[in-house]
PLY file of the C-alpha trace (Angstrom):
ply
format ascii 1.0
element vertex 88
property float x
property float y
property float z
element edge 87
property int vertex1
property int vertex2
end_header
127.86 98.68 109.07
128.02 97.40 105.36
131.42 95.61 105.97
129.70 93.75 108.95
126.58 93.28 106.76
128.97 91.57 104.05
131.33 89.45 105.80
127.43 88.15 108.05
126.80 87.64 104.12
129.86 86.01 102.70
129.98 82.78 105.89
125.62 82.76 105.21
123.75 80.34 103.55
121.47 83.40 102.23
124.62 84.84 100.02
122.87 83.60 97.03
119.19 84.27 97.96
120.24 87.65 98.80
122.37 88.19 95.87
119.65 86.88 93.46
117.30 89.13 94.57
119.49 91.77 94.68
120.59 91.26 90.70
116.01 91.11 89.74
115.75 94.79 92.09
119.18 96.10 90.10
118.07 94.95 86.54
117.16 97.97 85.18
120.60 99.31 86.23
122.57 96.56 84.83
120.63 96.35 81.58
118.76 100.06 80.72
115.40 100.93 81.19
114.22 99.95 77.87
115.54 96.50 78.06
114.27 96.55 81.94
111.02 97.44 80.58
111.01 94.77 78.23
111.84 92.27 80.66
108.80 90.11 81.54
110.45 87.79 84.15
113.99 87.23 85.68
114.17 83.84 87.35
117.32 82.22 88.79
117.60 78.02 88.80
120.72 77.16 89.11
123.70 78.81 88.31
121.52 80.14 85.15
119.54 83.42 85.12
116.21 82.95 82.63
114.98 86.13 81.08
111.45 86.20 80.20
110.33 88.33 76.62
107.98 88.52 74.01
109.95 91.25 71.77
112.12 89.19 69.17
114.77 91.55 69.00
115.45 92.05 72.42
116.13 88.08 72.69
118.22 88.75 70.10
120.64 91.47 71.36
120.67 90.02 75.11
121.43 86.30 73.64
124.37 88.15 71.27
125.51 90.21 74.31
125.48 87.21 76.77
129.33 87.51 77.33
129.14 90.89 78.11
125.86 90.76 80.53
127.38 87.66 82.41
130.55 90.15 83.27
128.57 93.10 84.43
126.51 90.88 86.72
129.48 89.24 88.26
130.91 92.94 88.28
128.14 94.27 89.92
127.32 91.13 92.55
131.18 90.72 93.09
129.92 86.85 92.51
129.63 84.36 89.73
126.58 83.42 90.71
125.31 83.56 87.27
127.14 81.16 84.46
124.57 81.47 82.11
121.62 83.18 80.93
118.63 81.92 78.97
116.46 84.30 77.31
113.05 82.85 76.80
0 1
1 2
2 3
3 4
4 5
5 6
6 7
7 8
8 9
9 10
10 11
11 12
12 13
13 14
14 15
15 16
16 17
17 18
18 19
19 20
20 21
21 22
22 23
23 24
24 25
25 26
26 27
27 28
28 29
29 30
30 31
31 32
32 33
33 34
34 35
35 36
36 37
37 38
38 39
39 40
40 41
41 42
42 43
43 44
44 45
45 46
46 47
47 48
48 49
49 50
50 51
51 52
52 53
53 54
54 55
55 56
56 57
57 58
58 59
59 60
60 61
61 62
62 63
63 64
64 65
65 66
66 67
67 68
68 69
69 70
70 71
71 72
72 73
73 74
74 75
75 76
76 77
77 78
78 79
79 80
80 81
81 82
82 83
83 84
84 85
85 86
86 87
């Protein structure tokens, strides 16, 4: 059933819709709880993924750690459909 589900998925124009919401309902997995916590907003335009916070050092670490974040996410989606991130 998944291997139907994903090749239906890879020949879709809803690939990225479905992957984008899958990477805001996987956050805290990706990231931690305390940085999911800390997250205000995800929000995708683009090929960039904005991340919404008020705490100073969290925009901090996650704009130092961008690298590393952008690999787990294509890890994790098996996409690059993120190229950048944007902590806000």
């Amino acid at each position: 059933m998944k291997e139907a589900l994903d090749k239906m998925l890879q020949s879709s124009v809803w690939k990225d819709a479905y992957l984008a919401t899958k990477l805001q309902e996987d956050w805290e997995i990706l990231v931690g709880r305390t940085v999911a916590k800390y997250t205000d907003k995800l929000e995708i335009r683009g090929r960039t993924l904005y991340v919404y916070t008020k705490a100073g050092p969290l925009k901090q670490e996650l704009n130092y750690n961008k690298a590393v974040l952008l690999e787990r996410i294509a890890a994790h989606l098996g996409s690059k459909l993120i190229s950048d991130i944007a902590v806000v």
